[in-house]
C-alpha positions as CSV (number, residue, x, y, z in Angstrom):
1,X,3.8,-19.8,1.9
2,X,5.8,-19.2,-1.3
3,X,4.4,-18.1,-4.1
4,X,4.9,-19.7,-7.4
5,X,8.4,-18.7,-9.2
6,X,7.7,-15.7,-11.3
7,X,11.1,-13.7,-12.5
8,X,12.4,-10.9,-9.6
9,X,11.2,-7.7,-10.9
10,X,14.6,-6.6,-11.8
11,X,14.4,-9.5,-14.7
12,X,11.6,-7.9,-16.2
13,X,11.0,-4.5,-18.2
14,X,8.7,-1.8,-17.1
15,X,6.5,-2.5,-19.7
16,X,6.3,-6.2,-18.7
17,X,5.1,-5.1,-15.4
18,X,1.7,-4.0,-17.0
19,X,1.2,-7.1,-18.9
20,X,1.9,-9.3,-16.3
21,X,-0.8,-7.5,-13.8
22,X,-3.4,-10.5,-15.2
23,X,-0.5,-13.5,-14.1
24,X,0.1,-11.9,-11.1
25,X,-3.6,-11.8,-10.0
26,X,-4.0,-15.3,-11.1
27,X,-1.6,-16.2,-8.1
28,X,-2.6,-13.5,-6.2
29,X,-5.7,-12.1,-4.6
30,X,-6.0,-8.2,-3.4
31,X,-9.0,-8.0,-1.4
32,X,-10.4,-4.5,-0.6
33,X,-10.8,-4.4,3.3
34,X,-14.7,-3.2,4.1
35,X,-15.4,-5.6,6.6
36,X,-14.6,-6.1,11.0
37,X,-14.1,-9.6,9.0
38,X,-11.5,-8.2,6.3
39,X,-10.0,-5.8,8.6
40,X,-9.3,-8.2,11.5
41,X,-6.9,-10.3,8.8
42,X,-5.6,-6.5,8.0
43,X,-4.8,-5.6,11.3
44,X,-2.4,-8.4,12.1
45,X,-0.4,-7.7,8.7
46,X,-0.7,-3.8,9.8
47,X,0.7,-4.3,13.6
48,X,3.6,-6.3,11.5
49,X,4.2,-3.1,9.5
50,X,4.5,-1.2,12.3
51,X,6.3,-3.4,14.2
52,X,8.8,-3.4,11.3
53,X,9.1,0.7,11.6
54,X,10.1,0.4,15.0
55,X,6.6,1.0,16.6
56,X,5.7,-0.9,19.5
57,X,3.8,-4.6,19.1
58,X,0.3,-3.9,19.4
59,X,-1.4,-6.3,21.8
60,X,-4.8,-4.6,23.0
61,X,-6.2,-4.3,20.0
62,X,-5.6,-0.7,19.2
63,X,-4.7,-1.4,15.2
64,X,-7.9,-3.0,14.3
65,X,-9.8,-0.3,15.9
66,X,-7.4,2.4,14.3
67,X,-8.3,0.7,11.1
68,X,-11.9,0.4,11.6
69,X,-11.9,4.3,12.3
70,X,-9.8,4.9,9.1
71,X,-12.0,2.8,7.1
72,X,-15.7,4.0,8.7
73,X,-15.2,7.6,8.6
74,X,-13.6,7.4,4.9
75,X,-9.8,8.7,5.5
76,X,-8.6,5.1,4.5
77,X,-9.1,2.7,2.1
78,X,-7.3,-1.1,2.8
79,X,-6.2,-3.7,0.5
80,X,-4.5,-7.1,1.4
81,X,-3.0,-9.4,-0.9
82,X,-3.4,-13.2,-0.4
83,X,-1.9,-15.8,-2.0
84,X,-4.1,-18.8,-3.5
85,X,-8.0,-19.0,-3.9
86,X,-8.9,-19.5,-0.6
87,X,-10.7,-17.0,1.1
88,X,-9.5,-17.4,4.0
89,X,-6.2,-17.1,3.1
90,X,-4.2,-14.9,5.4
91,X,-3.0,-11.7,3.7
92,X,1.1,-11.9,2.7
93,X,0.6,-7.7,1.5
94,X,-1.3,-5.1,2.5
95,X,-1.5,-1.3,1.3
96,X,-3.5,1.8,2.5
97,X,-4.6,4.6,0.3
98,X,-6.2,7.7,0.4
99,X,-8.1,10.5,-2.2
100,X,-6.4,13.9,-1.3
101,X,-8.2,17.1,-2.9
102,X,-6.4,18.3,-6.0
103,X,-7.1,22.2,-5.5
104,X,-5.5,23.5,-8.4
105,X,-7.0,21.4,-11.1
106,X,-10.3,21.3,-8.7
107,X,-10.0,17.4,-9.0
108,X,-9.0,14.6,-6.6
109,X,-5.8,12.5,-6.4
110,X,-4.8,9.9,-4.6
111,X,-1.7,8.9,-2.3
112,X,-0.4,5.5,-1.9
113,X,0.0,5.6,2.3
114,X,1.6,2.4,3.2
115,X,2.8,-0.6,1.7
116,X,3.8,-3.9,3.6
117,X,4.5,-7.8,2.1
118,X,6.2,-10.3,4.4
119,X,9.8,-10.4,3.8
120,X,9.3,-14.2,3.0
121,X,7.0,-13.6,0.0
122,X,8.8,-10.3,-1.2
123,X,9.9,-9.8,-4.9
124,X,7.0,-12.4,-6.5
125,X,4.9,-9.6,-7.4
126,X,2.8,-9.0,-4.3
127,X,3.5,-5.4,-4.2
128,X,2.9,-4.7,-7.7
129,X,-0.3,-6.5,-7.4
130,X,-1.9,-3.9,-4.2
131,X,-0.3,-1.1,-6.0
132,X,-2.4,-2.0,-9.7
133,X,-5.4,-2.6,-7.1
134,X,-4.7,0.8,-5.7
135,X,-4.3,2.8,-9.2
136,X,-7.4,0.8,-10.4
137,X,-9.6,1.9,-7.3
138,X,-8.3,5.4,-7.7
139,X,-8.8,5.9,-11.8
140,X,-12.3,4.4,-11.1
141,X,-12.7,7.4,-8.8
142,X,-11.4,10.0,-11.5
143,X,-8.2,10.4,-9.8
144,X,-5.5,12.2,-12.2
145,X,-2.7,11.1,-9.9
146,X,-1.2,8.5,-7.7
147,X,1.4,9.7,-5.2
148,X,3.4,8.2,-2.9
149,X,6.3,9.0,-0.3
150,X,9.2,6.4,1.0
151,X,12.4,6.8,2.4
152,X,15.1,7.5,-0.1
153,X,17.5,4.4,1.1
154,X,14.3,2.1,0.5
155,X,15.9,0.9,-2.4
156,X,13.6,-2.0,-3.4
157,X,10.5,-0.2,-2.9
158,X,12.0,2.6,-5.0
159,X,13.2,0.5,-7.5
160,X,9.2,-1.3,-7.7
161,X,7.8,1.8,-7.8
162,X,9.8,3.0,-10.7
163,X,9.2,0.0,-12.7
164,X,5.5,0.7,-12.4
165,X,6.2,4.3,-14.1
166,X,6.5,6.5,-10.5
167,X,9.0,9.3,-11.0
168,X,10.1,11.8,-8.5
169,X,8.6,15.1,-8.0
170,X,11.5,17.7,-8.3
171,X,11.4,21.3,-7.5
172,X,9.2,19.9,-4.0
173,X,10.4,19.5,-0.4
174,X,9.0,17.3,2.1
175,X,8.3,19.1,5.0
176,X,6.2,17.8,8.5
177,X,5.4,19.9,11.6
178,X,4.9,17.5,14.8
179,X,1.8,18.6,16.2
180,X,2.6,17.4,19.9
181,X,3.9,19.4,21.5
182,X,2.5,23.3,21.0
183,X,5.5,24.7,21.8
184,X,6.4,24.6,18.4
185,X,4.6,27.6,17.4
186,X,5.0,29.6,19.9
């Protein structure tokens, strides 16, 4: 379903991007997942996502009860983005977030986890919409940052999150230590 024609994002300035946060959710609805109702739509965009990253289709059901988990026991927070007033609209976006203690400052922060719109629907300002959802929930909770991680050759996602006033972190590496297989440590 297209959205109505807004410009690209690379026809607008940064500081349009703010502005236009009230068009954008006049076209589009974010809709914070609480719900077995709201996370059912979710999990279907969410399977896509990872379907897109090279993880297997999910066909059992194992997404929706991964999200359930997430969203129950308070690790995850989901959004959706729909376009139109329907309700019922299915979800063309969806993002995950999560608070993450801020130990130095003894605050909280927040980290932008995942970020997904249909390819058909990208660049109309879907993304830019979960992501203001996203900041919004996590000033609300007296967050003093919003952080994020993507790939470095995720050009378009770099290049949104940018215009919405990300920078990158220098001085920091990104490190991971796969936890399965014990081996590692030893």
């Amino acid at each position: 379903m297209p959205i109505t024609n807004q410009p690209t994002l690379e026809d607008r300035h940064p500081e349009d991007l703010v502005s236009d946060t009230a068009a954008v959710r006049n076209t589009l609805r974010v809709t914070t997942c609480d719900s077995d109702e709201t996370l059912a739509a979710a999990s279907s965009l969410f399977n896509q996502y990872r379907h897109h990253y090279g993880q297997p289709p999910d066909a059992d059901g194992r997404t929706l009860d991964w999200l359930i988990d997430m969203v129950r026991s308070n690790m995850l927070t989901v959004y959706t983005a729909s376009v139109g007033s329907p309700v019922d609209a299915p979800p063309v976006g969806l993002a995950t977030a999560h608070a993450i203690p801020a130990s130095l400052v003894m605050g909280r922060s927040w980290q932008l986890r995942d970020l997904f719109v249909l390819p058909d629907v990208r660049r109309h300002g879907a993304g830019a919409a979960l992501i203001s959802a996203v900041r919004e929930a996590a000033l609300d909770a007296g967050a003093i940052r919003l952080s994020l991680v993507t790939e470095l050759d995720n050009i378009a996602a770099l290049g949104l999150y940018r215009a919405l006033g990300f920078r990158p972190v220098e001085g920091l590496a990104s490190l991971s230590l796969d936890l399965g297989s014990r081996d590692v440590m030893e």
